[in-house]
RODOMAR-666701 format. One line per field, with one value per atom (N, C-alpha, C): residue number from 1; residue in one letter; chain; atom name; y negated, x negated, z. Coordinates in steps of 0.2 Angstrom, whole numbers, padded with zeros to 4 digits, always signed. Example, Ala and Ser with C-alpha at 12.3 -4.5 7.8 and 13.67 -1.06 7.14 Angstrom:
# residues 2
k = c(1, 1, 1, 2, 2, 2)
r = c(A, A, A, S, S, S)
c = c(A, A, A, A, A, A)
a = c(N, CA, C, N, CA, C)
north = c(+0028, +0022, +0016, +0011, +0005, +0000)
east = c(-0066, -0062, -0066, -0064, -0068, -0064)
up = c(+0039, +0039, +0039, +0035, +0036, +0039)
***
This chain:
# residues 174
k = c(1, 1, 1, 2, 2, 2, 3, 3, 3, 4, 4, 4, 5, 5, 5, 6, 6, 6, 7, 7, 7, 8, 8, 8, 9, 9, 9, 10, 10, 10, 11, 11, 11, 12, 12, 12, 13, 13, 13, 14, 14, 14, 15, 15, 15, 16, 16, 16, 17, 17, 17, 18, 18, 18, 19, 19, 19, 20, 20, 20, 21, 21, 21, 22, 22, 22, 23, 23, 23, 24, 24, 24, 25, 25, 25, 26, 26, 26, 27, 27, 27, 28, 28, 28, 29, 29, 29, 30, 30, 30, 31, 31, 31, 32, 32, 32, 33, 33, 33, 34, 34, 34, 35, 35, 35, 36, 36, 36, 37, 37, 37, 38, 38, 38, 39, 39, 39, 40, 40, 40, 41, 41, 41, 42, 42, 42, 43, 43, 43, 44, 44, 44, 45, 45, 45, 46, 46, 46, 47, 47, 47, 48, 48, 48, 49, 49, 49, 50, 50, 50, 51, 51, 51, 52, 52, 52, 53, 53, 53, 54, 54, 54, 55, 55, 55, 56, 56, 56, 57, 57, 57, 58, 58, 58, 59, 59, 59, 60, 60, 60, 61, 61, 61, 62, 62, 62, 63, 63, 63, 64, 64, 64, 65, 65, 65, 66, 66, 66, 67, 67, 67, 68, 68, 68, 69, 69, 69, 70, 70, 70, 71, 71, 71, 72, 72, 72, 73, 73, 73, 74, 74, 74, 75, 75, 75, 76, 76, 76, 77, 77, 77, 78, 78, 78, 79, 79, 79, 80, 80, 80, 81, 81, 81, 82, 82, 82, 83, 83, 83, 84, 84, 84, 85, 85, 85, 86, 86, 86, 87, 87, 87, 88, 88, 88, 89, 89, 89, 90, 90, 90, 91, 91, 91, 92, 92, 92, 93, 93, 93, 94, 94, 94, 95, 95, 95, 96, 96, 96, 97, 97, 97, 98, 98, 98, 99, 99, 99, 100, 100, 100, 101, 101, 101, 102, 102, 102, 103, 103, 103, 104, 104, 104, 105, 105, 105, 106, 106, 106, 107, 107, 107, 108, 108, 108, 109, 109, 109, 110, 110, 110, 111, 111, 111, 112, 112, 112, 113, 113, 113, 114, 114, 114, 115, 115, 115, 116, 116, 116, 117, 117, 117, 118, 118, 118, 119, 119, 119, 120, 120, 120, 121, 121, 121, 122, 122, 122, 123, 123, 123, 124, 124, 124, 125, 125, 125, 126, 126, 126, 127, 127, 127, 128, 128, 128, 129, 129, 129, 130, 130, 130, 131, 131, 131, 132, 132, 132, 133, 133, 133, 134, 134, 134, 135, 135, 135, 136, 136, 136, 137, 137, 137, 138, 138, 138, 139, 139, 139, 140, 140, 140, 141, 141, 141, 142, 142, 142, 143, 143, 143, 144, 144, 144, 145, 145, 145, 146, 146, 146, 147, 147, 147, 148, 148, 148, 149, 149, 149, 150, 150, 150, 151, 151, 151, 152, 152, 152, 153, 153, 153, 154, 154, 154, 155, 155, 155, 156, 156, 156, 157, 157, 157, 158, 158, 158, 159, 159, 159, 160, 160, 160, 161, 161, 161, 162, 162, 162, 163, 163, 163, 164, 164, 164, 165, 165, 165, 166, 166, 166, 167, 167, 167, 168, 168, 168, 169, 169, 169, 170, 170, 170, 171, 171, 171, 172, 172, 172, 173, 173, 173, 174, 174, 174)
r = c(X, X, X, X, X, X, X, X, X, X, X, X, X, X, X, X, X, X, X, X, X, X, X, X, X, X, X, X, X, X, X, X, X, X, X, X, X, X, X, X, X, X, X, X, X, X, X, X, X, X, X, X, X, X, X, X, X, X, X, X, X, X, X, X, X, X, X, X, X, X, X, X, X, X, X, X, X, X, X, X, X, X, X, X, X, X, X, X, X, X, X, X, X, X, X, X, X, X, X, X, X, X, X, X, X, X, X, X, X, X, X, X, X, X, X, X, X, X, X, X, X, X, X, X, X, X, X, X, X, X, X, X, X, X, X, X, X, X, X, X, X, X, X, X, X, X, X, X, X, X, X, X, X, X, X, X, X, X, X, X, X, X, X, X, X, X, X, X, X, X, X, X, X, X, X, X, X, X, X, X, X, X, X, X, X, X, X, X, X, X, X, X, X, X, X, X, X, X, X, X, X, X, X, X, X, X, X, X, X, X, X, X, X, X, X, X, X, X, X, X, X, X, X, X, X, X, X, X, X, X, X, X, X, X, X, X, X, X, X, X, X, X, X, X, X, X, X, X, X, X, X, X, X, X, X, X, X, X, X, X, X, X, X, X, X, X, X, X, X, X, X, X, X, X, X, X, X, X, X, X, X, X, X, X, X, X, X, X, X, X, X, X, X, X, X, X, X, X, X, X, X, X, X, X, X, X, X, X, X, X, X, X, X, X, X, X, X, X, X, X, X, X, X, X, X, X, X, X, X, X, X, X, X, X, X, X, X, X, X, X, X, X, X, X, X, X, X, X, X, X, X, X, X, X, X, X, X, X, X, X, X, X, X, X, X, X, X, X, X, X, X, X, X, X, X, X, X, X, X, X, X, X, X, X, X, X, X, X, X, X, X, X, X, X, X, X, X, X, X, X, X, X, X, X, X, X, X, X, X, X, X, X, X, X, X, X, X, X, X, X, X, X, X, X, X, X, X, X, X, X, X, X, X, X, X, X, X, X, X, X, X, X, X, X, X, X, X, X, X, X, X, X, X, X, X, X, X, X, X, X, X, X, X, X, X, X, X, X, X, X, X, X, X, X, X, X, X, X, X, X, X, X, X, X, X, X, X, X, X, X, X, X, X, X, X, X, X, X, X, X, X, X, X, X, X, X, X, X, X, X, X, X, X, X, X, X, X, X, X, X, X, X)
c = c(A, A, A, A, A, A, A, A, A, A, A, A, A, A, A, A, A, A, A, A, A, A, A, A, A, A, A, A, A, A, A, A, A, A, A, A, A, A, A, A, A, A, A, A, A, A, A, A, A, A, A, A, A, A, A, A, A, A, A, A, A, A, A, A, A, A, A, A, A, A, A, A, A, A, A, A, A, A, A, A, A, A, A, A, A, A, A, A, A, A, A, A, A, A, A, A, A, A, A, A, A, A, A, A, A, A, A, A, A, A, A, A, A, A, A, A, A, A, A, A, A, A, A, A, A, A, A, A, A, A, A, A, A, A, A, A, A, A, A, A, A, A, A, A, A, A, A, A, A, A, A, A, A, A, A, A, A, A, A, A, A, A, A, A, A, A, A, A, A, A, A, A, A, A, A, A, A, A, A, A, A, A, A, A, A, A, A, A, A, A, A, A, A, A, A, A, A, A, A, A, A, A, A, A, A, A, A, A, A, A, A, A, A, A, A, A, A, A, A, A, A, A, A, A, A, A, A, A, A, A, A, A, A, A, A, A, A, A, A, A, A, A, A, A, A, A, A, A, A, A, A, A, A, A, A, A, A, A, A, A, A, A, A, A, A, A, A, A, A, A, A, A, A, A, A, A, A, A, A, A, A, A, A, A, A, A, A, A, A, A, A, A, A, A, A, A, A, A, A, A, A, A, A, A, A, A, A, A, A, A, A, A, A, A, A, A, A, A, A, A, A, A, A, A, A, A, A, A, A, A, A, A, A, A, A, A, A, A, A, A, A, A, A, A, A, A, A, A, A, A, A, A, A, A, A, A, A, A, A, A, A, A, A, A, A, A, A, A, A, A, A, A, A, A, A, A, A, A, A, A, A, A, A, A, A, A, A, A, A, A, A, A, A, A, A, A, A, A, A, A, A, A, A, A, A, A, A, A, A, A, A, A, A, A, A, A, A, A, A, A, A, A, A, A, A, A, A, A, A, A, A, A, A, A, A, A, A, A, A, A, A, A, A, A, A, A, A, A, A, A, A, A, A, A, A, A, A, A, A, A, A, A, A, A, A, A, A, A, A, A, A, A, A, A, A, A, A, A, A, A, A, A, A, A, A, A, A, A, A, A, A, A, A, A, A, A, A, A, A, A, A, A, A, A, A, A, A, A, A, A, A, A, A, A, A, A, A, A, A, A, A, A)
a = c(N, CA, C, N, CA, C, N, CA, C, N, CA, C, N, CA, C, N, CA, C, N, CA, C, N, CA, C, N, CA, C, N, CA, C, N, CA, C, N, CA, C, N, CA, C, N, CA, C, N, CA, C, N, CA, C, N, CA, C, N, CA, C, N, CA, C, N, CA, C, N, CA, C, N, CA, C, N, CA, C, N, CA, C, N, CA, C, N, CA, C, N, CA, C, N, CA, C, N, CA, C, N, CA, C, N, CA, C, N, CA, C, N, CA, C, N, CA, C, N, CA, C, N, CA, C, N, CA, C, N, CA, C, N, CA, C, N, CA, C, N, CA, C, N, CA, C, N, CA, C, N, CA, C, N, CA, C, N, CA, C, N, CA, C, N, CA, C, N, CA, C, N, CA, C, N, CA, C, N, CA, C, N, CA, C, N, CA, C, N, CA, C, N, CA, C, N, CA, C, N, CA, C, N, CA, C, N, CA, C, N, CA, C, N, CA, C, N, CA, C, N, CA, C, N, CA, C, N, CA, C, N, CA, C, N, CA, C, N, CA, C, N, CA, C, N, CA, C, N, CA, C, N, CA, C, N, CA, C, N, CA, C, N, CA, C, N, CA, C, N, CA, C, N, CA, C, N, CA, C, N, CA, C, N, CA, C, N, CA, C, N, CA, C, N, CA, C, N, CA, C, N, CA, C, N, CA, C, N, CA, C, N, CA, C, N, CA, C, N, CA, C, N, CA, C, N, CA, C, N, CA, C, N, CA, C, N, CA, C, N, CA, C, N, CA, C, N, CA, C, N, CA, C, N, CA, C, N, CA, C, N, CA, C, N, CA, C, N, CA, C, N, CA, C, N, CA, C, N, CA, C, N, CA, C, N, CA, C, N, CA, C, N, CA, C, N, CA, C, N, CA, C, N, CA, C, N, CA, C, N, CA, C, N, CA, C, N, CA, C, N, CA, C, N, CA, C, N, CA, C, N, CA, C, N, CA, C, N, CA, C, N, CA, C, N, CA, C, N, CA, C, N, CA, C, N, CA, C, N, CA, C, N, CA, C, N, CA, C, N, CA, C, N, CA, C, N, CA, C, N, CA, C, N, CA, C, N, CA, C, N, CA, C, N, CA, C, N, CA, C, N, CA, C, N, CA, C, N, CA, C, N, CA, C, N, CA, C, N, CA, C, N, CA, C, N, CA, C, N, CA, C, N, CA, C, N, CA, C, N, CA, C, N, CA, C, N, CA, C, N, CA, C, N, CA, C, N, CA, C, N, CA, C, N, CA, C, N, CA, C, N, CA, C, N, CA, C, N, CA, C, N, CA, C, N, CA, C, N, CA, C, N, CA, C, N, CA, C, N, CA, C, N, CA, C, N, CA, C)
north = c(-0475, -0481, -0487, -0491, -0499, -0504, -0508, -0514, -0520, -0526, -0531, -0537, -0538, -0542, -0538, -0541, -0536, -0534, -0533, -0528, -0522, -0516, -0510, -0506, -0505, -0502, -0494, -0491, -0483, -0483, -0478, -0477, -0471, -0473, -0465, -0461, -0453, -0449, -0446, -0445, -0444, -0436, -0434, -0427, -0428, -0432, -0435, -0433, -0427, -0424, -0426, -0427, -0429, -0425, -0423, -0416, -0420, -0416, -0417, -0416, -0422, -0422, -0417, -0415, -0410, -0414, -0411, -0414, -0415, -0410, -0409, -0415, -0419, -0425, -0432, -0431, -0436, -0442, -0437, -0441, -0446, -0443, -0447, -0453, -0451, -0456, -0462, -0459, -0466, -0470, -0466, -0472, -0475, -0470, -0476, -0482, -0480, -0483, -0492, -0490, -0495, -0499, -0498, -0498, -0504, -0501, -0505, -0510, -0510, -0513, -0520, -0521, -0525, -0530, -0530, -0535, -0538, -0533, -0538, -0542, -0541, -0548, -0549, -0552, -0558, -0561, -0557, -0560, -0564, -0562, -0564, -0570, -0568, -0571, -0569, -0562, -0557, -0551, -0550, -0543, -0540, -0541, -0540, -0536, -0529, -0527, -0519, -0517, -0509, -0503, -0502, -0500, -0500, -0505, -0507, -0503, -0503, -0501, -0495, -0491, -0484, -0479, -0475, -0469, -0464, -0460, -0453, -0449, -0448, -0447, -0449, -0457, -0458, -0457, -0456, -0453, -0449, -0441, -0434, -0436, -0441, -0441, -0442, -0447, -0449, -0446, -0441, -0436, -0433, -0429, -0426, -0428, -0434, -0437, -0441, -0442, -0445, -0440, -0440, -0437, -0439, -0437, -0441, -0438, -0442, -0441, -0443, -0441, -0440, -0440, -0444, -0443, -0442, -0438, -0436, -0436, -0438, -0438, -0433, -0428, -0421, -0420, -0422, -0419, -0428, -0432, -0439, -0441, -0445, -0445, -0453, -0453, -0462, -0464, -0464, -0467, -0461, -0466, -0461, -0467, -0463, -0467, -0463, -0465, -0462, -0462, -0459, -0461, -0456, -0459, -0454, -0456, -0454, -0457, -0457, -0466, -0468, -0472, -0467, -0468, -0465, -0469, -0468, -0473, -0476, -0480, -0474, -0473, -0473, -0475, -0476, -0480, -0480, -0483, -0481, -0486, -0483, -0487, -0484, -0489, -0486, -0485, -0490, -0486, -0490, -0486, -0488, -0485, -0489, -0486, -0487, -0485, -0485, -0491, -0497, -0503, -0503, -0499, -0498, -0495, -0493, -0490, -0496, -0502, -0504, -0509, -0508, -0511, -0508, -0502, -0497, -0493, -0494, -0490, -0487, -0483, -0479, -0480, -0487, -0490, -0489, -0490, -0490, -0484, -0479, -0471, -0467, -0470, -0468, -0469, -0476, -0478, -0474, -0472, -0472, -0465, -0460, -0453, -0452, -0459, -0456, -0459, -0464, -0464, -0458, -0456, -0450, -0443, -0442, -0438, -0439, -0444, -0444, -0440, -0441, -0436, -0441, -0433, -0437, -0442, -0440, -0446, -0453, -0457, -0461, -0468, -0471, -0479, -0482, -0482, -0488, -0488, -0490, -0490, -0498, -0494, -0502, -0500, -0506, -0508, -0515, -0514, -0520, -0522, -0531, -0530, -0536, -0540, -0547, -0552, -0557, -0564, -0566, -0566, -0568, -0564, -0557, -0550, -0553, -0555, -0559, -0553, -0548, -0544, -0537, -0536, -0532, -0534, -0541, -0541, -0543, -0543, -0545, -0536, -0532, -0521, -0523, -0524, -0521, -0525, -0532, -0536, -0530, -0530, -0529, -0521, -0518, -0510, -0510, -0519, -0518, -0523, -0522, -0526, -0532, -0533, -0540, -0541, -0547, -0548, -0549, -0546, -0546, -0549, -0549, -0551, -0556, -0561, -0562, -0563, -0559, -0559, -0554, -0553, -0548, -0541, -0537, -0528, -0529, -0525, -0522, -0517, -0517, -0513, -0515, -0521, -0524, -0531, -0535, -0541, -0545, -0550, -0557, -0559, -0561, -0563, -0558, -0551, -0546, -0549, -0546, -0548, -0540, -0540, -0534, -0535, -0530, -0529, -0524, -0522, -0519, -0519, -0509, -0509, -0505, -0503, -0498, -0494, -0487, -0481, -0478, -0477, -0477, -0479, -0486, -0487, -0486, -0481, -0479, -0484, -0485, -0489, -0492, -0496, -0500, -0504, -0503, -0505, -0509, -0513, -0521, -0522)
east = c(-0730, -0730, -0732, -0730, -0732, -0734, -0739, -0738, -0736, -0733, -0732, -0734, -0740, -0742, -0746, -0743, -0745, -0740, -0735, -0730, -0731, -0731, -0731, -0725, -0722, -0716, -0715, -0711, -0710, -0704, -0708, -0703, -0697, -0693, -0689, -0691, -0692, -0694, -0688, -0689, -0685, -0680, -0684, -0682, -0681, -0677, -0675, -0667, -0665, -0660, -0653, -0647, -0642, -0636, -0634, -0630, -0623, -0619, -0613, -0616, -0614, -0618, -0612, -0618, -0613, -0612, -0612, -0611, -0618, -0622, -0628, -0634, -0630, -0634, -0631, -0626, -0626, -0630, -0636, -0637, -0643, -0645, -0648, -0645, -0638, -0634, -0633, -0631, -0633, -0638, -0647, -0649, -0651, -0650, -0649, -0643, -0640, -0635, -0638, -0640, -0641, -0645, -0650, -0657, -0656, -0650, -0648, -0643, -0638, -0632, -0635, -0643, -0646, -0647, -0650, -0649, -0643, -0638, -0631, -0627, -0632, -0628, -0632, -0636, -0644, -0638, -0637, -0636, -0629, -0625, -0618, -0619, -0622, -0621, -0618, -0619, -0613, -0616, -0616, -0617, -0610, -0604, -0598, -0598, -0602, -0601, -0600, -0595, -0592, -0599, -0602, -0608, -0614, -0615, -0619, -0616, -0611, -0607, -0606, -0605, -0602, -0607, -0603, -0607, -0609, -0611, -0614, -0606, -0603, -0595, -0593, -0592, -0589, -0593, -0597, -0600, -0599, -0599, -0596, -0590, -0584, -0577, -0577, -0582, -0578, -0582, -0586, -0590, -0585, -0579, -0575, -0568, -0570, -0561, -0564, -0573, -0572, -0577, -0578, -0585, -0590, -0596, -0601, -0607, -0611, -0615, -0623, -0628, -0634, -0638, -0645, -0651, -0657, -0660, -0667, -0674, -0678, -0685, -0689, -0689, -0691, -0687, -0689, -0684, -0681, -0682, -0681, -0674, -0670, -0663, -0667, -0666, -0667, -0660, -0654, -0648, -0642, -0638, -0630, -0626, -0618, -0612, -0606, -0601, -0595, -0589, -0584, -0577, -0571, -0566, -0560, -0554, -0548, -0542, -0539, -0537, -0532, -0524, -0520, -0515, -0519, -0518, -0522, -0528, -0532, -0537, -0540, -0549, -0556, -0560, -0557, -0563, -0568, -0573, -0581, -0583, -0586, -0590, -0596, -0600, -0606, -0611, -0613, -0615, -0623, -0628, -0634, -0639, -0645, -0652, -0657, -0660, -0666, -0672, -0672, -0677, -0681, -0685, -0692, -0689, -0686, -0682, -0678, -0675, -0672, -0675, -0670, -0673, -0675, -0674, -0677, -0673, -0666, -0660, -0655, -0658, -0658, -0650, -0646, -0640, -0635, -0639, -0633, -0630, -0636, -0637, -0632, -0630, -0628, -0620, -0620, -0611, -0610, -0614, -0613, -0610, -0612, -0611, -0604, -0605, -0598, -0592, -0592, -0586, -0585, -0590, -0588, -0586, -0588, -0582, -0574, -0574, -0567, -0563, -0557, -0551, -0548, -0547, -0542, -0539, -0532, -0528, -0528, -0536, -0540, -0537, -0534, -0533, -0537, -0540, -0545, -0551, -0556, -0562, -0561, -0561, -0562, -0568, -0569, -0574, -0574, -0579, -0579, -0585, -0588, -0595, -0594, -0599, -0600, -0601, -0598, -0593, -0602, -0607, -0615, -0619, -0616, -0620, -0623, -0627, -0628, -0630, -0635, -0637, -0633, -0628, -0625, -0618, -0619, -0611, -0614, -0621, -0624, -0624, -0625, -0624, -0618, -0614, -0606, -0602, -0607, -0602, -0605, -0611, -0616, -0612, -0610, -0605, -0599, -0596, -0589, -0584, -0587, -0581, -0580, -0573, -0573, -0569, -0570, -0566, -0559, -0558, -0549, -0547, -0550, -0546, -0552, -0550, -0556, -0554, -0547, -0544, -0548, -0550, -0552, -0549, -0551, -0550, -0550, -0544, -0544, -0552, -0554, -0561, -0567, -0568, -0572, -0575, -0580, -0583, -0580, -0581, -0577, -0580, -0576, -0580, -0581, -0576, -0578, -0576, -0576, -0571, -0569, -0567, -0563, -0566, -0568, -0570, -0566, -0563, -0562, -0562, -0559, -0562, -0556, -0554, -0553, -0555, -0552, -0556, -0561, -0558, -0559, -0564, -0568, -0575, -0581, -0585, -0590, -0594, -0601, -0604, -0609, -0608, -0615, -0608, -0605, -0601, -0597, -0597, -0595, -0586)
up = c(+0447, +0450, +0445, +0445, +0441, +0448, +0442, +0450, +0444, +0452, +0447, +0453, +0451, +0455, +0460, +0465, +0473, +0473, +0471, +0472, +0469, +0470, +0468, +0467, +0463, +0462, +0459, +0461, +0461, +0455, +0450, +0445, +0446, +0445, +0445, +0440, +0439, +0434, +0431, +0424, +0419, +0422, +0429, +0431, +0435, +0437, +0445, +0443, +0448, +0447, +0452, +0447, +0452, +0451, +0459, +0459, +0465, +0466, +0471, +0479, +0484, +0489, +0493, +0498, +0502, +0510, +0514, +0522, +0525, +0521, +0523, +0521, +0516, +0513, +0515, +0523, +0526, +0529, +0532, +0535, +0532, +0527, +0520, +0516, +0516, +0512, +0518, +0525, +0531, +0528, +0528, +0529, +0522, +0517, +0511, +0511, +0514, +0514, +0517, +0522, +0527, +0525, +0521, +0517, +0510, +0508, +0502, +0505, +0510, +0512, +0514, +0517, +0521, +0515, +0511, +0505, +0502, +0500, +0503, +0507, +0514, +0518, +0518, +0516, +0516, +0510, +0506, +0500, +0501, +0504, +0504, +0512, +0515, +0521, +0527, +0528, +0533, +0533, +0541, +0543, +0544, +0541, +0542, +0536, +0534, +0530, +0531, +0527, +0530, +0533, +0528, +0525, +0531, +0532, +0538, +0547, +0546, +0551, +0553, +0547, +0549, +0554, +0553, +0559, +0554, +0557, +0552, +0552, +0557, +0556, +0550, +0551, +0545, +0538, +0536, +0529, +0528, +0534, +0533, +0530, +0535, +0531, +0526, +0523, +0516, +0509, +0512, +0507, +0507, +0511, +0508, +0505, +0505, +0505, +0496, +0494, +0487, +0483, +0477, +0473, +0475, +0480, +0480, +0476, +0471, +0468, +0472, +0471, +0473, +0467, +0468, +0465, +0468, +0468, +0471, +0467, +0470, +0466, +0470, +0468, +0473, +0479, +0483, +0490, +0492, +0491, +0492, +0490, +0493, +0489, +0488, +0481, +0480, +0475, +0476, +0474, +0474, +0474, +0474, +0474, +0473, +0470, +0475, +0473, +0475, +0470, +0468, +0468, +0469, +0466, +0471, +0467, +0464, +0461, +0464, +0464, +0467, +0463, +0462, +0457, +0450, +0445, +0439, +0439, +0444, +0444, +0448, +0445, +0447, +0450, +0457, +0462, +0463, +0462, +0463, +0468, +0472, +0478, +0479, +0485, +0487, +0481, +0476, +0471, +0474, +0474, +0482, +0478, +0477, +0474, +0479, +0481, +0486, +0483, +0488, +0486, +0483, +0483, +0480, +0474, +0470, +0464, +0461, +0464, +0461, +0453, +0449, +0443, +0438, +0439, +0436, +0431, +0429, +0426, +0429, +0436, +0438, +0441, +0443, +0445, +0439, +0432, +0428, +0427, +0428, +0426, +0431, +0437, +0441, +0440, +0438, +0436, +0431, +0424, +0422, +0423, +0425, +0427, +0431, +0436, +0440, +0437, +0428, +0425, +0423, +0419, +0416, +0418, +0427, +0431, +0430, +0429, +0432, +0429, +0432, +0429, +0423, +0418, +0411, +0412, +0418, +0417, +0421, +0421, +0423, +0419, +0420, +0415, +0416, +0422, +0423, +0429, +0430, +0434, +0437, +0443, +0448, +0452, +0455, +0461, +0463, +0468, +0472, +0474, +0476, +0477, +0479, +0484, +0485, +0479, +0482, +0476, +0476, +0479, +0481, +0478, +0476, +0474, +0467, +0465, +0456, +0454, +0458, +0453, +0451, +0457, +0456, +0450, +0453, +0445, +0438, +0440, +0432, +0428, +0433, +0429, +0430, +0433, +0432, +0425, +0423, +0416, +0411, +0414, +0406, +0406, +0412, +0410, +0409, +0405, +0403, +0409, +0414, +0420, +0419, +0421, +0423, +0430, +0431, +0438, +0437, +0441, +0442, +0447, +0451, +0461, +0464, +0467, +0471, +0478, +0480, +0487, +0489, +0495, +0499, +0501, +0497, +0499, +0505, +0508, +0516, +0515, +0521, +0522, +0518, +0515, +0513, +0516, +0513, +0514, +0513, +0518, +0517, +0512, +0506, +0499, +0491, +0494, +0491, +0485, +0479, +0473, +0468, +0467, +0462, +0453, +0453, +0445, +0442, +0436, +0434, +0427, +0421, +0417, +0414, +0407, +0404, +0405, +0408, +0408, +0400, +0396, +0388, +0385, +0391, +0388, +0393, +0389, +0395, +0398, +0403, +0404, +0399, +0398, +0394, +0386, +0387, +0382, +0381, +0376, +0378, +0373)
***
């Protein structure tokens, strides 16, 4: 742990293991989910966020329908990611750090892993985040995105915006 101020912050350890999430790490992914999703609507202005809403059902479903990725610090899930190929684009969603962790690397570590699953014939990595998210789209420029869309994905936040990448360049690379 570090402090910074009166804040006390929890570091992630170098041995914080990330593995494929099963069904069995749903209901952990809910409340991380929920945990991280609540500072995006402060952020964006909107409890009209998918994330916030689902049901323990719907994480079971889309554990099986994307790659879910997971990080743990001992038995603790403190971040995970998603994605899934859609045509030759790399969807990544859900990419969720546990709050007292965040700031830590441990979000870029997580993208940067889940480009590197993807399937060979990957052109490109997308995703999506709140047009208000500053800190989320300040890790997404600094791993290569740029914005492409700022219409609204079906199933996303009023405000959502579309990033995108070559597949070809990993995360952190300009």
């Amino acid at each position: 742990m570090t402090t910074d101020g009166d804040e006390v912050k929890r570091v992630a350890p170098p041995e914080a293991l990330t593995s494929v999430a099963t069904t069995a790490d749903a209901p952990e992914l809910l409340v991380l989910q929920r945990c991280c999703w609540v500072a995006e609507a402060i952020a964006n202005d909107t409890l009209d966020i998918p994330p916030l809403h689902e049901t323990l059902a719907d994480v079971v479903a889309w554990i099986g329908d994307w790659t879910v990725l997971t990080v743990r610090d001992g038995s603790r899930m403190i971040g995970a990611v998603r994605g899934r190929l859609v045509g030759d684009t790399w969807e990544i969603g859900r990419l969720m750090v546990a709050p007292d962790m965040a700031g830590q690397g441990l979000g870029r570590r997580l993208l940067a892993q889940v480009e590197r699953i993807a399937p060979q014939t990957t052109a490109a990595f997308e995703l999506f985040t709140g047009a208000k998210s500053v800190r989320n789209l300040d890790l997404y420029r600094r791993a290569g995105y740029e914005m492409v869309d700022t219409t609204v994905p079906t199933g996303h936040i009023t405000g959502a915006v579309t990033l995108r990448k070559p597949a070809g360049r990993a995360a952190g690379e300009q």
